[in-house]
Each structure stands twice: as C-alpha cells, then as structure tokens.
C-alpha positions in Angstrom: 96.6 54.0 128.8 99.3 51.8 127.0 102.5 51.4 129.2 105.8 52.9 127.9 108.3 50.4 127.1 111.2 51.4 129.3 115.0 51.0 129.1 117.4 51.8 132.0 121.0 51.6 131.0 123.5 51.6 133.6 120.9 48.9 135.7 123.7 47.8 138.2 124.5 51.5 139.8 122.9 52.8 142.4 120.6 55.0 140.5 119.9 51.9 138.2 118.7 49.8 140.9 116.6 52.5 142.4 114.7 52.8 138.9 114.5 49.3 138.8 112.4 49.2 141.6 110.5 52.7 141.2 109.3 51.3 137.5 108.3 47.7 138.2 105.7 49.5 141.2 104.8 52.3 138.6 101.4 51.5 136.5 102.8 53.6 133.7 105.9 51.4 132.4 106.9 48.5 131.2 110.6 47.4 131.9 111.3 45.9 128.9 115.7 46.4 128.6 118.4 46.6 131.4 121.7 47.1 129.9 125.6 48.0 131.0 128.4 49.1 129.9 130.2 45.3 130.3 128.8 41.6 130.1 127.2 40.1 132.8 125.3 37.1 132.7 122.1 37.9 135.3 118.8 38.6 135.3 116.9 41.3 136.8 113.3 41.5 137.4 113.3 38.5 134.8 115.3 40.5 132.2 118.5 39.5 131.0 121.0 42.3 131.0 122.6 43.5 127.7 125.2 45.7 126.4 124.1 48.9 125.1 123.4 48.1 121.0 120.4 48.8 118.8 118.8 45.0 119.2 118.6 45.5 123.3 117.3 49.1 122.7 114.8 48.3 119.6 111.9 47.7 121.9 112.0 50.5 124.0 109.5 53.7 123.5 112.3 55.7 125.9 115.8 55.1 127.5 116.5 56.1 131.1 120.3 56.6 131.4 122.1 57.2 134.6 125.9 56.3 133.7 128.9 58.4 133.0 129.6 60.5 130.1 131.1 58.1 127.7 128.2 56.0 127.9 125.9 58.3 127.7 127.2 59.4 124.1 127.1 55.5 123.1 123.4 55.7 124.0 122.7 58.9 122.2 123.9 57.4 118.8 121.9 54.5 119.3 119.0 56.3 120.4 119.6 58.8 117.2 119.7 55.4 114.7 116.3 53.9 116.4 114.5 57.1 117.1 114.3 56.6 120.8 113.6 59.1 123.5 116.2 59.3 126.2 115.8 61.0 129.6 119.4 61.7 130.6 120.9 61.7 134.6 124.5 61.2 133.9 126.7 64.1 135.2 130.3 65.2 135.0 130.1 66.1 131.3 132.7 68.0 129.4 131.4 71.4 127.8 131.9 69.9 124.2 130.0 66.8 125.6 127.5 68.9 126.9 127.2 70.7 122.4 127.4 67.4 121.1 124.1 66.6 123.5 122.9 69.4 121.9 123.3 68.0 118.5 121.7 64.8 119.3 118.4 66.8 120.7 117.6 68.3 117.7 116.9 65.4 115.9 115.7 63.5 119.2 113.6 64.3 122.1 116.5 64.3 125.4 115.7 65.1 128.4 118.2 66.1 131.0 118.7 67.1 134.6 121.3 66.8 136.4 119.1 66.2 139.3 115.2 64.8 139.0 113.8 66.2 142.3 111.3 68.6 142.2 112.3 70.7 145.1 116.3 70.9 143.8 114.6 72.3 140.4 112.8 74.7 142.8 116.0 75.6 144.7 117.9 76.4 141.4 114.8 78.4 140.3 114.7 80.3 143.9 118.7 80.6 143.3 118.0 82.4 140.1 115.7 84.8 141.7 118.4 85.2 144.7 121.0 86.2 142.2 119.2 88.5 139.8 117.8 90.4 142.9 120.8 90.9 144.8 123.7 93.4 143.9 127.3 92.9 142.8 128.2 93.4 146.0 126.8 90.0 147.2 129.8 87.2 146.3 128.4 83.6 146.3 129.8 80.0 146.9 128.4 76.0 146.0 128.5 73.7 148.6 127.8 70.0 148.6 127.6 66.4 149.9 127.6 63.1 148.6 127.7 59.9 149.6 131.3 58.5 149.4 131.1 56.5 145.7 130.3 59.3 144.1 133.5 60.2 141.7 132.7 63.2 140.0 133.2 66.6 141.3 131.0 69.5 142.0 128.2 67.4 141.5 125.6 67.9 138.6 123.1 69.7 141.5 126.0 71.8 142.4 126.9 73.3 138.9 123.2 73.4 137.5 122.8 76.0 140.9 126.0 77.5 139.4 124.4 78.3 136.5 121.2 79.4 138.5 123.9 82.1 140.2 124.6 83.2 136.7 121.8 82.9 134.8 120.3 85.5 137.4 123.6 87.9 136.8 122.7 87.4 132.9 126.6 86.4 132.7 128.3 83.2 131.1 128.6 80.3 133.5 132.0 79.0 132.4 133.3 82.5 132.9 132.0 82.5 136.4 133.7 79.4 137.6 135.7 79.7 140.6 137.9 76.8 142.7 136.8 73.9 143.3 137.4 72.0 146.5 137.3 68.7 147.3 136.9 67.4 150.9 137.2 71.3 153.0 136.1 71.7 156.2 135.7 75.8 155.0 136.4 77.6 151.5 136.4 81.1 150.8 134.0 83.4 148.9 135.8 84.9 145.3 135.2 86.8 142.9 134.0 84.3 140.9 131.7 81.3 142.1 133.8 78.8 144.4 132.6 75.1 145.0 133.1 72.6 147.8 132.4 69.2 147.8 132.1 66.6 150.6 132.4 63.0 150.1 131.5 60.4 153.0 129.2 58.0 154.3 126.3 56.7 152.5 124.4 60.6 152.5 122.6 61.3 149.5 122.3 64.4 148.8 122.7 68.0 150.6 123.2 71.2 148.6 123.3 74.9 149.6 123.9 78.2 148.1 125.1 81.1 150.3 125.0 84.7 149.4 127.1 87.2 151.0 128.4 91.0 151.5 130.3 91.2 154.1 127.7 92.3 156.2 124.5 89.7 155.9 124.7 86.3 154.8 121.6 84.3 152.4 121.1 80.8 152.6 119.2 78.6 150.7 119.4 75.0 150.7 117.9 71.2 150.5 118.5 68.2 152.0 117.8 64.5 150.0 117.3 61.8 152.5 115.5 58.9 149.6 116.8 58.0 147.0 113.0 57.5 145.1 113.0 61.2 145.2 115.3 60.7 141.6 114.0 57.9 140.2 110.2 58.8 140.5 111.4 62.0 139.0 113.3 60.6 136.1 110.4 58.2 135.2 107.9 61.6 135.6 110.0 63.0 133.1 110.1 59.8 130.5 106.2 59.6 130.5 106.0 63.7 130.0 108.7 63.4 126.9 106.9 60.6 125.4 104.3 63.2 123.5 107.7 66.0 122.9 109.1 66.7 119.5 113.2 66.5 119.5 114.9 68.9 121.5 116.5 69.5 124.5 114.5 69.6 127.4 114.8 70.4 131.2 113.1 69.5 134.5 112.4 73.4 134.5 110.1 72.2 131.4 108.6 69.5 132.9 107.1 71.6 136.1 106.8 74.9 134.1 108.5 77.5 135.6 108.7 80.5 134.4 
C-alpha cells in the first residue's frame, strides 16, 4: 500500500507532538510537513517547520490539525485552494465557525471530532440512547476534567455529549445550553443542560454525564489516562477519509454507528 503523505499543523502543542510520534511508528504515513502558526527555525523528525501556506501544504495527501479556531479556518482555505483532506481536532469553535466548516466540507473531504477516542464516540452514542430513553422528568448535567493548559471551556468531549443529550430529546443543542462553570467543586442540575469544568494537574481527560429525577441518579462516564488514545484515532481517521468524497464527516462515520 502507498503511504499517505501527512501534514500536522499545530506540531509544537501537545496534541502535535503526540502525532508526531504516533505517525513516524505508524506503517501507513509519511510525515512529510510540520507547520505553526509563528516561525521557528527547528527541525522535527528531520523536517523543518513552516508556517501554514500552500507551498508547506502542496505535498500532503491529508492535513491533521489540532490548533485553535483561527488557525484552523487558515488551514481550511488552504486546504480548499490545493484540494487537501483535513481531519480536524481543534475545539472551542464559534457556531458561525462551526457553518463556515460546513461550507468548506462540501467542496472538501473534513473530518472532525472533537475527540478521536473510540470509547468517548461510544459514550456520546450510549448518551444518545440514555437521553432518548429516559423522560422529561430526568434533568441532566456535563462534567469534565482537563489537564491545567487547556484554555477552552466545556471542552469539545463535553459539548459533543451535550449534543448527544439533545440529539436523543430530538431538540436543538444551542437552545439546550445551560451554565457553564469553571473550576466548582459541585453545580446544580437546570432546566437546561449545565456544564462544569475542572482544570489541574497534568490529567488528560475524564468526562461524565449524569441523569437525574430526583429520585435515581444515571451515570455514564470515561476516563483517558494516554494521550495515543487521540492521535492513533486522528491518524485512523486520515487513512479512512483518504478514499471519502467532500463532506463533513464524524468519528460516528468512521466506526459506523447507527
């Protein structure tokens, strides 16, 4: 099998080095691009970094982007001029950044997840079922905790099981979101879907839905403890959208859920 020319923007974050690694022991790719946001004169794994333009991206078959909203756009009109592929990780988007991704999938193949692991995919898939199943009655909360350099808030796990709460109610998610807390030691059930996120340490990832009515309480939750767990997910998902037409795709997708 010919190897996939692979680009990962945002090489010096934390995700960035973890692909790094994950793609240089991975058969399947060649790391051909490492780019950022900023100059810096260093090479990685023998590549010299670039800034995101359309020479640095011209070689590769698909563009692995774990960065921050901004960039990511910068990528997607590159990627849009060459004709690249580009499985997207970056979270915190706005939800006109969110259409505009939209727009760029339907004349490109994108990929995106806010999270690449197959058993967060599962959760928001079992959170679905949790939510359709139970009765209005049953009020539901987010919670969350990252590691303490994480900036954004809910994480991109926490709202994509948002959405898994109201997809299964068959309601708009925007319209569902509650408070959001930063930092609680406890936050309240609403109305409306309540988040709380916890920043310390060097933890990578932990993420439960609760379900309650007052007189039971539903759990469901998962715990990341290797950081792998993403970027052997996000380059599973570059060699699956290699062969896909433009449009926007999901890990859902990928593992074929119902």
């Amino acid at each position: 099998m010919k190897k996939i020319n692979l680009a990962i923007s945002g090489c010096f974050g934390r995700m960035g080095q973890q692909l790094i690694k994950s793609s240089i022991s991975n058969k399947n790719f060649r790391l051909v691009t490492l780019t950022e946001n900023k100059p810096i004169k260093k090479k990685i794994a023998g590549i010299n970094l670039s800034l995101n333009t359309e020479l640095a991206l011209k070689k590769a078959d698909v563009i692995v982007d774990f960065t921050v909203p901004k960039s990511t756009l910068e990528i997607l009109k590159i990627a849009l001029k060459l004709k690249k592929k580009v499985v997207i990780g970056t979270t915190g988007f706005t939800k006109k950044e969110e259409d505009l991704i939209k727009n760029f999938s339907k004349k490109i193949p994108i990929l995106k997840a806010g999270n690449m692991s197959l058993g967060v995919n599962l959760l928001i898939y079992l959170t679905e079922i949790a939510s359709k199943s139970l009765n209005e009655e049953y009020l539901s909360k987010v919670f969350e905790v990252h590691h303490k350099h994480k900036k954004d808030y809910p994480s991109g796990t926490a709202l994509m099981l948002g959405k898994g709460i109201a997809k299964g109610k068959n309601k708009n998610f925007y319209n569902l979101i509650g408070k959001k807390f930063l930092n609680k030691k406890s936050f309240p059930y609403g109305k409306k879907i309540n988040f709380n996120s916890i920043r310390k340490g060097e933890i990578i990832g932990e993420h439960e839905i609760t379900f309650s009515s007052g007189k039971e309480i539903i759990k469901l939750n998962h715990e990341a403890f290797d950081r792998s767990l993403y970027s052997d997910g996000a380059l599973t998902g570059a060699k699956w959208l290699i062969n896909k037409k433009p449009g926007l795709y999901s890990m859902r997708d990928l593992l074929n859920f119902e």
